[in-house]
Each structure stands twice: as C-alpha cells, then as structure tokens.
PAVEX-745359 format. One record per residue (C-alpha): y, z, x; residue in one letter. Coordinates in pm, 1 decimal, always signed. Example, Ala and Ser with C-alpha at 12.3 -4.5 7.8 and 13.67 -1.06 7.14 Angstrom:
Y: -450.0 | Z: +780.0 | X: +1230.0 | r: A
Y: -106.0 | Z: +714.0 | X: +1367.0 | r: S
REM end
This chain:
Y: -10336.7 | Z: +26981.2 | X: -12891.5 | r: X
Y: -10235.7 | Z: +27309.5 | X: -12771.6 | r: X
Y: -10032.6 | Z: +27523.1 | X: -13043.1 | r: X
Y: -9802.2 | Z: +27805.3 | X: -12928.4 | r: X
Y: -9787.4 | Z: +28084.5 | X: -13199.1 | r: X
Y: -9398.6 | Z: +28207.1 | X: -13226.1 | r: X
Y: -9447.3 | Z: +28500.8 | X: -13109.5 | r: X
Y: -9555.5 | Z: +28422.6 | X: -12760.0 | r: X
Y: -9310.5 | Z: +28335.5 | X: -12431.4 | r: X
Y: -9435.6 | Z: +28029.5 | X: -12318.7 | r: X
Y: -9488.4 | Z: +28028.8 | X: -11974.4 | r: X
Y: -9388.2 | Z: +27673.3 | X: -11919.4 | r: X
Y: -9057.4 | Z: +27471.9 | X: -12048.0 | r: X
Y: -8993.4 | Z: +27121.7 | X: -11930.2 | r: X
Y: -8706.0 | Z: +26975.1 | X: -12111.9 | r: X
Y: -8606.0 | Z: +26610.1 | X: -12146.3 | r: X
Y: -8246.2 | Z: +26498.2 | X: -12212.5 | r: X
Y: -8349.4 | Z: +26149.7 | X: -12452.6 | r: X
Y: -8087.6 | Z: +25854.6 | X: -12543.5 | r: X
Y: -8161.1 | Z: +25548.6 | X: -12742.3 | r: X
Y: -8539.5 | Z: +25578.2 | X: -12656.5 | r: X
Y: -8718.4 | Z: +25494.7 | X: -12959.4 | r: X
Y: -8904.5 | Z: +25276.1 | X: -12807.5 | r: X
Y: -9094.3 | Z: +25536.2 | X: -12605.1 | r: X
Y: -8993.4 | Z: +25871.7 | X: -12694.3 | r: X
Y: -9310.7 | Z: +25929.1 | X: -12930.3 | r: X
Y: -9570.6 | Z: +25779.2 | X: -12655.9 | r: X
Y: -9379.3 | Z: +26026.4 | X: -12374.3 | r: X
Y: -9325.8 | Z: +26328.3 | X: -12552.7 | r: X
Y: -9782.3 | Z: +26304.9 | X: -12639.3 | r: X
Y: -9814.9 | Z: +26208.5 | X: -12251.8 | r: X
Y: -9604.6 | Z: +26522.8 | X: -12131.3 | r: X
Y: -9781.5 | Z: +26762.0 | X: -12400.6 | r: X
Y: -10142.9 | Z: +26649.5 | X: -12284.2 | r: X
Y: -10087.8 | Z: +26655.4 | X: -11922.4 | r: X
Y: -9956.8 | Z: +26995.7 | X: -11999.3 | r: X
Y: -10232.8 | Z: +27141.0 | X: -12210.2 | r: X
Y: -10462.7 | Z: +26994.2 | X: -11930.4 | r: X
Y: -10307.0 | Z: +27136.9 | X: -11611.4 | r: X
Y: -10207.6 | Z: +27488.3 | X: -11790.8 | r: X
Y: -10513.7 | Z: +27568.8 | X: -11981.9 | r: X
Y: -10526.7 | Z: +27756.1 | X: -12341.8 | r: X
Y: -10414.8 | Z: +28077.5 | X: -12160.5 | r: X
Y: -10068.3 | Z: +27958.2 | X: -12074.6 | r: X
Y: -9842.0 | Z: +27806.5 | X: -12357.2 | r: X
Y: -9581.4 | Z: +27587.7 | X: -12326.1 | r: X
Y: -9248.4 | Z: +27433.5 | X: -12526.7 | r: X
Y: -9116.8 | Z: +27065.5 | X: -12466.2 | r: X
Y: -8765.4 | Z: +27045.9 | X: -12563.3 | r: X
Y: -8634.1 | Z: +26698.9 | X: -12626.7 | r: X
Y: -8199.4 | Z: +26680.3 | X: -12656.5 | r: X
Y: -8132.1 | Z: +26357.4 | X: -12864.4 | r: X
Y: -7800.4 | Z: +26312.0 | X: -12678.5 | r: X
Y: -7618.7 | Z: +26139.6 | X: -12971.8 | r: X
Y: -7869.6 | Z: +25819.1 | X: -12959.9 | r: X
Y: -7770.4 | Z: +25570.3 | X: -13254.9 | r: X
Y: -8122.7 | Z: +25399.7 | X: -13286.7 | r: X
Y: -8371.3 | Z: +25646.0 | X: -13437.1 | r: X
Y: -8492.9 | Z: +25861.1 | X: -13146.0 | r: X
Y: -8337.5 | Z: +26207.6 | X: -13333.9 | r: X
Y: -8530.2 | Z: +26097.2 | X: -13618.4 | r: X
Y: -8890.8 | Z: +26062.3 | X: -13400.3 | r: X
Y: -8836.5 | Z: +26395.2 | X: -13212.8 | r: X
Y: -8761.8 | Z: +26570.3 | X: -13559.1 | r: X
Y: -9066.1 | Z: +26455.7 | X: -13741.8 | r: X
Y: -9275.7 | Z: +26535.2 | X: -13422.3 | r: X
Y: -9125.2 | Z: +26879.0 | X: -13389.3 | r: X
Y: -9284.6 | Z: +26954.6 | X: -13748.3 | r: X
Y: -9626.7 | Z: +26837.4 | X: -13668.7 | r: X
Y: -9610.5 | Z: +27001.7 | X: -13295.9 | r: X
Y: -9540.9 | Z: +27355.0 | X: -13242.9 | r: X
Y: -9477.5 | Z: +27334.8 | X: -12890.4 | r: X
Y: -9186.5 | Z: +27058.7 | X: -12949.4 | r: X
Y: -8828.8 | Z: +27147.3 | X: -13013.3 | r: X
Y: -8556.3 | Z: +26900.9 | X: -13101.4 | r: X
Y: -8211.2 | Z: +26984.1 | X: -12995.9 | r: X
Y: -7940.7 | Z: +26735.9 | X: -13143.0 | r: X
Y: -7594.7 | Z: +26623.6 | X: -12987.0 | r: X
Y: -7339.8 | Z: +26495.6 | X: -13200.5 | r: X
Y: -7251.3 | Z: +26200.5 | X: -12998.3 | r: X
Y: -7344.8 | Z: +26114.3 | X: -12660.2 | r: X
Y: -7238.4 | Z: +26379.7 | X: -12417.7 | r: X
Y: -7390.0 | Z: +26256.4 | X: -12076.2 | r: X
Y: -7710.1 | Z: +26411.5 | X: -11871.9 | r: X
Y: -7533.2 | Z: +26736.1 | X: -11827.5 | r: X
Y: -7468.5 | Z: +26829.7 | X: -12094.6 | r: X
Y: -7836.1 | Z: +26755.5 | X: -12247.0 | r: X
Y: -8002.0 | Z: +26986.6 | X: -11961.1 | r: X
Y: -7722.2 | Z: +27230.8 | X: -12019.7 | r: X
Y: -7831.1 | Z: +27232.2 | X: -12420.8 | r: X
Y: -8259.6 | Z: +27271.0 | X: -12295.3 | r: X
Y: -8180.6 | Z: +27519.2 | X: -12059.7 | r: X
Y: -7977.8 | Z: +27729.5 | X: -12323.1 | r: X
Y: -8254.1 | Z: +27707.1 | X: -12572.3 | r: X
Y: -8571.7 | Z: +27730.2 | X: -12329.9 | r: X
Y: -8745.5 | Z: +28040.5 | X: -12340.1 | r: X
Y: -9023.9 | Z: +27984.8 | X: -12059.9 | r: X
Y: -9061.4 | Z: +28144.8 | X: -11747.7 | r: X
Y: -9029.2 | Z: +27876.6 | X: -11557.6 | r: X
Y: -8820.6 | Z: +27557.0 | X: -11622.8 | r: X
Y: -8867.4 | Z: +27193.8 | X: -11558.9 | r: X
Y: -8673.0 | Z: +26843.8 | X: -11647.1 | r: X
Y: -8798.1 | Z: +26568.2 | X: -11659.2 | r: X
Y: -8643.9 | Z: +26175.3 | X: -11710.6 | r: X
Y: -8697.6 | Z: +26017.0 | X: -12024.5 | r: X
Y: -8879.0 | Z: +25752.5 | X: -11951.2 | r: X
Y: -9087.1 | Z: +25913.6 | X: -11718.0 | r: X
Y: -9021.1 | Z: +25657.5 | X: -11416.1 | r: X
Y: -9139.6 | Z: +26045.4 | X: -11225.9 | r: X
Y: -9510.8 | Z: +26136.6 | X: -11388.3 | r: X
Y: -9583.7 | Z: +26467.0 | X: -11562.3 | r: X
Y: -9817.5 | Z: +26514.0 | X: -11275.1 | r: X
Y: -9501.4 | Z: +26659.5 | X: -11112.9 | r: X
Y: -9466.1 | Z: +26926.8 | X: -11240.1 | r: X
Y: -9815.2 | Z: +27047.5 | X: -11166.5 | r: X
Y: -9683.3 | Z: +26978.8 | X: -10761.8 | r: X
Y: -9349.9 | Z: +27181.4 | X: -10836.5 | r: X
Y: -9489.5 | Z: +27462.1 | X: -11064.2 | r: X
Y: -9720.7 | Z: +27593.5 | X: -10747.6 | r: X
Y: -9425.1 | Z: +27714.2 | X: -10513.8 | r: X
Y: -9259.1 | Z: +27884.8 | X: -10802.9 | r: X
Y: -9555.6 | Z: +28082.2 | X: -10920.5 | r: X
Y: -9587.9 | Z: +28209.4 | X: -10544.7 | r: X
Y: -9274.4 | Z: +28327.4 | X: -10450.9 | r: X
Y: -9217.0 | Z: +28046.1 | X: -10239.8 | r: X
Y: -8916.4 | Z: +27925.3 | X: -10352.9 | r: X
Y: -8699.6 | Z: +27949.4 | X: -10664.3 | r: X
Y: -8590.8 | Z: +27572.1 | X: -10685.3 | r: X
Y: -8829.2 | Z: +27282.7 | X: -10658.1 | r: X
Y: -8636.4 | Z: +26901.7 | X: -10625.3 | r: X
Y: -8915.9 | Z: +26628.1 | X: -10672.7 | r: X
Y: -8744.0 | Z: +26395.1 | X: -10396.2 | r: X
Y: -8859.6 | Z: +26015.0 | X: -10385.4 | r: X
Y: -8647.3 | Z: +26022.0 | X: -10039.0 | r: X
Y: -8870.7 | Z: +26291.2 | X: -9859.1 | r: X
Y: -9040.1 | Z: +26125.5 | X: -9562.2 | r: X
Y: -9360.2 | Z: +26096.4 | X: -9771.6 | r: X
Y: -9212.4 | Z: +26046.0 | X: -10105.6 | r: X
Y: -9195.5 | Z: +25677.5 | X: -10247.6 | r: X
Y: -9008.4 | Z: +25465.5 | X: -10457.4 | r: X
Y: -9135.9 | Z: +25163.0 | X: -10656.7 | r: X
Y: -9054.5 | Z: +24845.9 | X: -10826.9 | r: X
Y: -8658.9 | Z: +24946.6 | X: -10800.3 | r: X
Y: -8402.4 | Z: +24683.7 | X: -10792.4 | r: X
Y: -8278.3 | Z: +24673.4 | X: -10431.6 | r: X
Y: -7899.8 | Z: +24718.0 | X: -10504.9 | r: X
Y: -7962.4 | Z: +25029.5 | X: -10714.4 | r: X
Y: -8221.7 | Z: +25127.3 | X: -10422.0 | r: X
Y: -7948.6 | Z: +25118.4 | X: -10188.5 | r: X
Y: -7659.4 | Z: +25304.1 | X: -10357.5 | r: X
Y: -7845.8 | Z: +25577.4 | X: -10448.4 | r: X
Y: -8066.4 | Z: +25583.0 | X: -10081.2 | r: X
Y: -7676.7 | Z: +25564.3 | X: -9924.3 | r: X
Y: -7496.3 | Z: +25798.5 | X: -10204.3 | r: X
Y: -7794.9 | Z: +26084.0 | X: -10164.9 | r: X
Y: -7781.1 | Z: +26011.4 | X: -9776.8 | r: X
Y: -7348.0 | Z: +26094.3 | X: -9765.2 | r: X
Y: -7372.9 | Z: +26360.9 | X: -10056.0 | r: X
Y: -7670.6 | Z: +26588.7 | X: -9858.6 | r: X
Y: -7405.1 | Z: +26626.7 | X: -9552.7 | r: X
Y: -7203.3 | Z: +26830.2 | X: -9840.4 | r: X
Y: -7596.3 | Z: +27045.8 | X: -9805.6 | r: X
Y: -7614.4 | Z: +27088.5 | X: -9445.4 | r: X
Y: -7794.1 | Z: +26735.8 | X: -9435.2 | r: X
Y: -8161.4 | Z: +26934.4 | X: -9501.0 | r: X
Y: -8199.9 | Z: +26784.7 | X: -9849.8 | r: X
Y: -8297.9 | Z: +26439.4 | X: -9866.2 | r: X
Y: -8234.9 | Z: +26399.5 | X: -10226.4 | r: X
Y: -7967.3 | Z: +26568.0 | X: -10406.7 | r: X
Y: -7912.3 | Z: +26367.6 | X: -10731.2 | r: X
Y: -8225.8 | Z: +26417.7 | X: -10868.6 | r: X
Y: -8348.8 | Z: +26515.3 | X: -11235.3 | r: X
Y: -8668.5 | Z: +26577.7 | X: -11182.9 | r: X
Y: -8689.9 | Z: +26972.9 | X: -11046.4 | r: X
Y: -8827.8 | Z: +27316.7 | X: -11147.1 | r: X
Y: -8676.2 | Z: +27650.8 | X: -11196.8 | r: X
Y: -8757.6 | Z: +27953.3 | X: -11184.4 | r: X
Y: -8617.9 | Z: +28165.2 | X: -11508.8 | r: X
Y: -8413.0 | Z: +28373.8 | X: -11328.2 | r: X
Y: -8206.5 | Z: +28125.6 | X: -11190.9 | r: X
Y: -8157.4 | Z: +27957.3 | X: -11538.5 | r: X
Y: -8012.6 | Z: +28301.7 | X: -11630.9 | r: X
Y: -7830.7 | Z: +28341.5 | X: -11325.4 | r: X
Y: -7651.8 | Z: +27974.7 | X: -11322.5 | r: X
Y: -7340.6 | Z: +27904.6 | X: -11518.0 | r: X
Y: -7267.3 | Z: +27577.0 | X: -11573.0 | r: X
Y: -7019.9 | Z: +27326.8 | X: -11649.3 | r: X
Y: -7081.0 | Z: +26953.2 | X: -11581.4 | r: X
Y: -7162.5 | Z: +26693.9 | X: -11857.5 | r: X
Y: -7255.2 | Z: +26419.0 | X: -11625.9 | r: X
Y: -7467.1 | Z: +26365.3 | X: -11375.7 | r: X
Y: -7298.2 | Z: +26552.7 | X: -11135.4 | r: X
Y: -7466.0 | Z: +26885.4 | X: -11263.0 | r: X
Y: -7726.5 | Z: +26816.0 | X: -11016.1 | r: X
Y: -7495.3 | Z: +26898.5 | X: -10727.1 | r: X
Y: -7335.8 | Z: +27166.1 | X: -10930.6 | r: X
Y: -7660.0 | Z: +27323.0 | X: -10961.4 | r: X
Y: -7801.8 | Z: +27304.4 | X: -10598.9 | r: X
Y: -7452.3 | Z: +27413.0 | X: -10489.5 | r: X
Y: -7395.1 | Z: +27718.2 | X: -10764.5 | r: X
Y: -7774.1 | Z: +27866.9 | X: -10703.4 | r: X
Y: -7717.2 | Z: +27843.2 | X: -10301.6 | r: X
Y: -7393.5 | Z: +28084.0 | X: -10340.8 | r: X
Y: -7635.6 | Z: +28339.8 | X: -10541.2 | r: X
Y: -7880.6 | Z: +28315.5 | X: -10263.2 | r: X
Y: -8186.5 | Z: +28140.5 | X: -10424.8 | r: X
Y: -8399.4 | Z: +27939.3 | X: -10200.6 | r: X
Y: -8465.2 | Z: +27537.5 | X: -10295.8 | r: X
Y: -8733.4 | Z: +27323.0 | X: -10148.7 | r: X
Y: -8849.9 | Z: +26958.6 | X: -10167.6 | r: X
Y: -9191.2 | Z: +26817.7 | X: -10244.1 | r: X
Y: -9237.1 | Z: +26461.4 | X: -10203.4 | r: X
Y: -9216.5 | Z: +26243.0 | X: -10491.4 | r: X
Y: -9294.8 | Z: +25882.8 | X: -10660.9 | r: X
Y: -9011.2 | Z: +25707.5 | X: -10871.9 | r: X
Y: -9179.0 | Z: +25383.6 | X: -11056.0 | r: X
Y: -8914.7 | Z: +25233.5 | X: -11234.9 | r: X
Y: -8923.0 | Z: +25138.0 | X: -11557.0 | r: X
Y: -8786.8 | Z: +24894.8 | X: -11794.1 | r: X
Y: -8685.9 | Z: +25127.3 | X: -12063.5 | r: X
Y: -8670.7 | Z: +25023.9 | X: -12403.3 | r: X
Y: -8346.1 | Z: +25130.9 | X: -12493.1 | r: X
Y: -8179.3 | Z: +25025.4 | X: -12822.4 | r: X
Y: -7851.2 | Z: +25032.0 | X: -12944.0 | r: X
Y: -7556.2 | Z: +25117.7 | X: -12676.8 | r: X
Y: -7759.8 | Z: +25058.3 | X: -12359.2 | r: X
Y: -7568.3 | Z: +25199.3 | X: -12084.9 | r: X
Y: -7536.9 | Z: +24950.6 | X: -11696.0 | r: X
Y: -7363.7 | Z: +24996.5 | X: -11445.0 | r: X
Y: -7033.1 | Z: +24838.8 | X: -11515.6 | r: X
Y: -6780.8 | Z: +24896.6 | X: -11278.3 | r: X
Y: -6620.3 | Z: +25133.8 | X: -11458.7 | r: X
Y: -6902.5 | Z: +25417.8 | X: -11496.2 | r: X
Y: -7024.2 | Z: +25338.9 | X: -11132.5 | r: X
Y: -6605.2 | Z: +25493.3 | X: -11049.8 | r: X
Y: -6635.6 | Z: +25704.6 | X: -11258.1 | r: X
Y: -7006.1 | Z: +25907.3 | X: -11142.9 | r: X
Y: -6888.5 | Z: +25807.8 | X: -10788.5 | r: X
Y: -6564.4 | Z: +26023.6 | X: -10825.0 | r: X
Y: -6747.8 | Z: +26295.6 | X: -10988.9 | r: X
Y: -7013.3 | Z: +26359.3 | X: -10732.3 | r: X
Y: -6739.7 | Z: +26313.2 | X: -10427.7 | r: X
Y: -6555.7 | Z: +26541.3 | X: -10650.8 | r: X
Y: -6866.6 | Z: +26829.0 | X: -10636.9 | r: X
Y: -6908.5 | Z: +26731.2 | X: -10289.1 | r: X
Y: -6518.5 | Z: +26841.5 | X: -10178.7 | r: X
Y: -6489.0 | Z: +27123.7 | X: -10442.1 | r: X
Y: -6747.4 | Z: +27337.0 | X: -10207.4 | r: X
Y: -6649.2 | Z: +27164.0 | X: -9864.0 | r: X
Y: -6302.9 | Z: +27090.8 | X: -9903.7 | r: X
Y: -6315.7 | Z: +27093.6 | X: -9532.0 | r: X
Y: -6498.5 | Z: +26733.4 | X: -9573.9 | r: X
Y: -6163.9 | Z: +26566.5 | X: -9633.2 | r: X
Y: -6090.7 | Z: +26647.4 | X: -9281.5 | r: X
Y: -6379.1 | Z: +26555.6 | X: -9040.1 | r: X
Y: -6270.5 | Z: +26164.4 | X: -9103.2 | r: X
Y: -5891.4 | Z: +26178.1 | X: -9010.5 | r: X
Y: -6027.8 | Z: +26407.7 | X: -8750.8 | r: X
Y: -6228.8 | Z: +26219.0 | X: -8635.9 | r: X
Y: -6013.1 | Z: +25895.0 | X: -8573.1 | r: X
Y: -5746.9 | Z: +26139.0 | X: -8468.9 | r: X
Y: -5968.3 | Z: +26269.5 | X: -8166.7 | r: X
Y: -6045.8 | Z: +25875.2 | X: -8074.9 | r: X
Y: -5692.4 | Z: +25782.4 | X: -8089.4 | r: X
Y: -5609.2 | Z: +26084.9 | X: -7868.1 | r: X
Y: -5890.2 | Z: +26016.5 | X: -7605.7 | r: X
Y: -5747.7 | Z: +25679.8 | X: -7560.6 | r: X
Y: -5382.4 | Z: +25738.0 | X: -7578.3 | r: X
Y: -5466.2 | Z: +26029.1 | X: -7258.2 | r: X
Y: -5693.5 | Z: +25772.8 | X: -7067.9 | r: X
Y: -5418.3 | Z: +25502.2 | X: -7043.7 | r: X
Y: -5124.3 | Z: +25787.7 | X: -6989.6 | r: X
Y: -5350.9 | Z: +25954.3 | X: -6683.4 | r: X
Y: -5388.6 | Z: +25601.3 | X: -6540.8 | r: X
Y: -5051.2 | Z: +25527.3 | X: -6557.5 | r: X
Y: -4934.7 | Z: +25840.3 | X: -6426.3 | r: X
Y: -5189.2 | Z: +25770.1 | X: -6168.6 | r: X
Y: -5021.4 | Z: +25433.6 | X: -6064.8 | r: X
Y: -4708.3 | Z: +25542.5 | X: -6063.2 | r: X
Y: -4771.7 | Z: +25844.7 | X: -5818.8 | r: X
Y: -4940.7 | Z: +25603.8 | X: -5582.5 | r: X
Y: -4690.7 | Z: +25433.8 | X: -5565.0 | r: X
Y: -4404.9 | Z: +25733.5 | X: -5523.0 | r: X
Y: -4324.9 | Z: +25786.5 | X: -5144.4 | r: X
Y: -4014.6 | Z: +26004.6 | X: -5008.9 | r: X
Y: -4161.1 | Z: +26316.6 | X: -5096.2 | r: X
Y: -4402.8 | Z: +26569.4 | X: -5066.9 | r: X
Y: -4630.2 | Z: +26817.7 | X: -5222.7 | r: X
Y: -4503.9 | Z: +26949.1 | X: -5618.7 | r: X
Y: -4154.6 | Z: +26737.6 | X: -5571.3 | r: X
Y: -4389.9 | Z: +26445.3 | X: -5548.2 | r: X
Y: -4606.4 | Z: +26534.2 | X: -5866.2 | r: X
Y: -4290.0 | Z: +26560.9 | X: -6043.9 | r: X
Y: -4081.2 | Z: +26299.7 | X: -5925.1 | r: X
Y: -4406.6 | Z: +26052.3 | X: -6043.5 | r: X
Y: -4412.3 | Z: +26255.5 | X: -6385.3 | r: X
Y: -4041.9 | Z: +26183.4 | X: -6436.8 | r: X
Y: -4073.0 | Z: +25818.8 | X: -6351.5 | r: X
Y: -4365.9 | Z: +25788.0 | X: -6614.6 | r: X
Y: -4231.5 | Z: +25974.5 | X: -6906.3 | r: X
Y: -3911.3 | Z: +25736.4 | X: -6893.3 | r: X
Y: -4113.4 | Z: +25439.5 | X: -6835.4 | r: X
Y: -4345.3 | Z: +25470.2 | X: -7128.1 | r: X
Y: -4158.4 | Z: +25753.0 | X: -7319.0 | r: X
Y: -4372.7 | Z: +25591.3 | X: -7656.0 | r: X
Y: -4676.2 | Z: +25653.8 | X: -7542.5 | r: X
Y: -4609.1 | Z: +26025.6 | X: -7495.3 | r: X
Y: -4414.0 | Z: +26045.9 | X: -7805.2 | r: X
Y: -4721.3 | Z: +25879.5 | X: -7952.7 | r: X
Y: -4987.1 | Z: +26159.5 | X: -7772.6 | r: X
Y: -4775.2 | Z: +26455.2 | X: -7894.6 | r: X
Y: -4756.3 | Z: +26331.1 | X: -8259.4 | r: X
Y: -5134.1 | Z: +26307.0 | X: -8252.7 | r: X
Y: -5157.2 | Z: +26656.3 | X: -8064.7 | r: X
Y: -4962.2 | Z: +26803.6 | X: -8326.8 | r: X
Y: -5131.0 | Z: +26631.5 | X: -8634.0 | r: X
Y: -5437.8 | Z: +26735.0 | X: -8477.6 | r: X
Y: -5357.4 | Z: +27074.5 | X: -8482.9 | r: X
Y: -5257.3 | Z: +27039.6 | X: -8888.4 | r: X
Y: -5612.7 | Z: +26879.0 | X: -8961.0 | r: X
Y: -5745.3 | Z: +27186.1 | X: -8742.8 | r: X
Y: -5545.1 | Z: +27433.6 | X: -8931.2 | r: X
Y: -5640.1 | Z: +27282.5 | X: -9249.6 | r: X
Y: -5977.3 | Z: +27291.1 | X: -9220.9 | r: X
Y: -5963.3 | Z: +27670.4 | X: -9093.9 | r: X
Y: -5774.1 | Z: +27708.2 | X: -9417.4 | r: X
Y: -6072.7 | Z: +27545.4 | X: -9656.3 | r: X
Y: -6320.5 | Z: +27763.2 | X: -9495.9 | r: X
Y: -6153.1 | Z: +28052.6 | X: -9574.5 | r: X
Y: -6054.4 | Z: +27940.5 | X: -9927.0 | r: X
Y: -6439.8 | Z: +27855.7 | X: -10014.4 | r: X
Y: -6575.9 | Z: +28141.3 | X: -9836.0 | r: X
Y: -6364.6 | Z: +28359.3 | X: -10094.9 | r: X
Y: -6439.0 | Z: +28121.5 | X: -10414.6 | r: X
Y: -6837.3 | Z: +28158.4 | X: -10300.2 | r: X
Y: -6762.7 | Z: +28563.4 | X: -10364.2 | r: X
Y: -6562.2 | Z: +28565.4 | X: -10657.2 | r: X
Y: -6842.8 | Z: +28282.6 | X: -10778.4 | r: X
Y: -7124.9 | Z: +28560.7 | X: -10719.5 | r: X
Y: -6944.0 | Z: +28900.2 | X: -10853.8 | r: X
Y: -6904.3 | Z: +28697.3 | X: -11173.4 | r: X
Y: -7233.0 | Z: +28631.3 | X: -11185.8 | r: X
Y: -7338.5 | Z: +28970.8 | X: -11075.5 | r: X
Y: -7115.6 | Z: +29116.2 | X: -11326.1 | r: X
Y: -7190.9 | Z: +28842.2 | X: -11618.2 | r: X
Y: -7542.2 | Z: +28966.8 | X: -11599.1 | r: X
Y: -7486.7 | Z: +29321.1 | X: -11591.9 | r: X
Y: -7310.4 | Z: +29255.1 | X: -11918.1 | r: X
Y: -7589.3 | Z: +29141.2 | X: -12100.2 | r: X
Y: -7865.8 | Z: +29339.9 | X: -11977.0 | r: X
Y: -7637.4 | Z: +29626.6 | X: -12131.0 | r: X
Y: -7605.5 | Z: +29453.7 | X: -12422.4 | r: X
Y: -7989.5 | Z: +29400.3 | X: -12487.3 | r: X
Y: -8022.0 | Z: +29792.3 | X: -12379.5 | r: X
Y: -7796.2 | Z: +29831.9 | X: -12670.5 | r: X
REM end
C-alpha cells in the first residue's frame, strides 16, 4: 500500500464524514486507499481523512488503529454527533492536498469517481466537480422509490435557487480544487452545506461542473443510534435547505404570490372589460367620449367590488414588485461584502505566513 512520507503535500485528499459504521468502515477505508494507489500511481501521494462524527459503536476505535498502521489515513474525532457539515467542515480544515474530494461513507458512489472528477480539475476546466446521479446520463440504483422521489423533486425545486443548470445540488460526492477550500468559509453543520458551498464559491467566481454519476444504494450497517427519516428530521433538513435557498434569492418568496397575483388580475380585467363592454352596448342617448363615460359610470356603480377588488390586486402587485426589486438589491450587496471578506480574509494570512 502506498505510504506518504510526512514531509510530502499529497496531491490528493478525499475525506469521508463516518457515523456508526463499524460494520464497513475498515472494508471502505482499504477499497478507497487501493483504488487510489491504483489510479494515482507511486508519484502522486495521497491522505484519506475519516471524521468519526461522534459514532457510539466502535467506528472511532477502527479508524484510530488503522491510522497507525496506514500513513496515508487520518482520524479526526467529534465529540458527539454534529451532522454532515460539520464532518466535511473538520476534513477540509485538516486536508492538506491539492485537490479535495468527499466521499459517502458507505460508498453507495464508487471510488472510481473520483478518477472522473479529478480530470477537469487538473486541467483548468473547472474548479468544482458535483458527481450528479440526476445528469441526463447519470443513474440511480436499487433506491427506495419514496426517497427516490423527494430527493429527484427537492434537487429539481432547490436548482431553480442555481439558475436551474445544476441537476443535482444536494450532493456529497464532489471535488475541489485547493484554492477554493481556502477561499470558502463555512458555516453549516447539516446537510445544507452543500448549497452553502455551491452558493458561497459562485459569489467568488469559481466555475462548477457536473459529470454524470451512479448512486447504488446500500443497506448500511449502521449500529447504535441509526438515524430515518422521522418526521421530525425530514422538517427539519427541509427548512434548512429552503432556508439556503431564500438566504441568496430572497426574491424566491415572491415569484409564487406573484404569480397567483398576476392570474387573479388577468381574470378580474377579462370579466370587468366584458362587462364594461355590455354595458356600453347597451348605452344609447349619447355620443362619442360622453358615451364612453356615461357606460364607465354605469359599470363602476354596478359592480363597484369588482374594481375595488382589481385595484387591491394592482396595488399588492406593485408591493410584491417592489419587494422583489428590494431583494435584488439587498443580495447583490451581501454577494460584495461576502467577497471583500474573503478577499481581505486571505490577504490576512498570506501576510501572516510572509511573516
């Protein structure tokens, strides 16, 4: 198996983000470090880093006692369980390589991905791989068909937060390039991060492509404080992705009442117009503009509701408009503070390591 002496940047880290999986951890962790040593070659090194993300069955203990017989394995250590995010937040603090992939631990994606996603990195191509299973020629198998659905739906509504060109946006499987791991600062614990990071490394200008991808799902032998999907952790990753999704297109919250708005409109001015038009048709005595108006007059005080009814919407309208005029402005300023701080974060410590 390939060692990495100490002294040497590896030019590869994939990190995994592990709970409760004793019963595969070991078996995953060899997979991962032979496809690796395979693909790369003895000319490029490499460093796995595995985040036991509080696990109560013996998983930390596994990754520990591998770490000391593999040099190119690192075990990080949470103190309880802190979610996803925070467990590729920890590897992407401690990774050193030039460029950076994750990886689920179970590997329901292959290690063969990252030999697709490392190629467009090393050329320039782009600085953010996603591996997504919903690409027109990606594929997903053996996945129960309500969890199919949700997340088919979910990464279907969420990518129209993107500009609707990604086709999956919750996904853990990706590569990085390491100055974007420098670059990004991040916050999320949950699964969330995933937006947070397509969305944060857009506003700094780096580029992100898909390659298609194959999900195989499988039953993973969990231990100990398996996590479903009860009802209340579906809420609760529902609100926090709708929460990414508004916090950098607050102007979403408008299209819908917009929307319905416009409809409601439309129809309230097709049956005022016909009205209007019956009741001028039917206005004789006069001539001309007195005729217009005398019809006008008639209609407003026979259906005074439905014109109360059309201004009201007019005027909310107008609000909604206003609103989202407002949100654009509002985001368009967050995006630059967003980037001087980075700018300015990184200045910082490139003065510090001149120091």
């Amino acid at each position: 198996m390939h060692m990495r002496p100490h002294s040497m940047r590896p030019y590869v880290s994939v990190i995994i983000s592990a709970y409760n999986e004793e019963g595969v951890i070991e078996d995953h962790i060899n997979q991962v470090g032979e496809f690796l040593y395979r693909h790369l070659g003895p000319d490029k090194t490499f460093e796995i880093i595995v985040v036991n993300d509080g696990s109560n069955d013996s998983t930390g203990a596994i990754i520990d006692r591998l770490a000391l017989e593999r040099e190119y394995l690192i075990a990080e250590h949470h103190p309880r369980n802190l979610g996803r995010g925070r467990g590729i937040r920890t590897g992407f603090a401690r990774s050193t390589g030039r460029y950076v992939f994750t990886l689920d631990a179970d590997l329901s994606y292959s290690p063969d991905h990252v030999a697709r996603m490392l190629p467009p990195l090393e050329s320039g191509e782009t600085d953010v791989v996603l591996a997504s299973v919903y690409h027109p020629e990606g594929h997903v198998k053996n996945v129960p068909f309500g969890r199919a659905l949700i997340s088919r739906v979910g990464n279907r509504l969420l990518s129209v937060s993107l500009g609707g060109e990604l086709h999956t946006v919750t996904c853990v499987v990706r590569g990085y390039t390491r100055d974007v791991i420098d670059s990004l600062t991040l916050f999320s614990d949950g699964k969330d991060i995933h937006l947070e990071i397509i969305q944060k490394a857009r506003m700094l200008g780096f580029k992100i492509i898909e390659i298609p991808a194959e999900l195989r799902w499988r039953v993973s032998k969990r231990t100990g404080g398996t996590r479903g999907w009860a009802p209340g952790d579906f809420m609760r990753l529902v609100s926090r992705h709708l929460f990414f999704n508004f916090l950098f297109r607050p102007s979403l919250l408008c299209w819908i009442p917009m929307g319905l708005l416009g409809a409601l409109f439309l129809v309230v001015s097709f049956t005022i117009v016909h009205g209007y038009t019956m009741v001028l048709s039917q206005t004789t005595g006069a001539e001309g503009f007195t005729k217009y108006y005398l019809a006008l007059r008639e209609h407003i005080l026979l259906a005074k509701v439905s014109y109360f009814g059309w201004s009201l919407v007019l005027v909310l309208l107008f609000q909604f408009a206003s609103l989202v005029f407002i949100a654009k402005q509002n985001n368009h300023h967050f995006e630059e503070i967003f980037s001087f701080l980075s700018f300015l974060r990184k200045r910082v410590e490139n003065l510090e390591e001149k120091k």
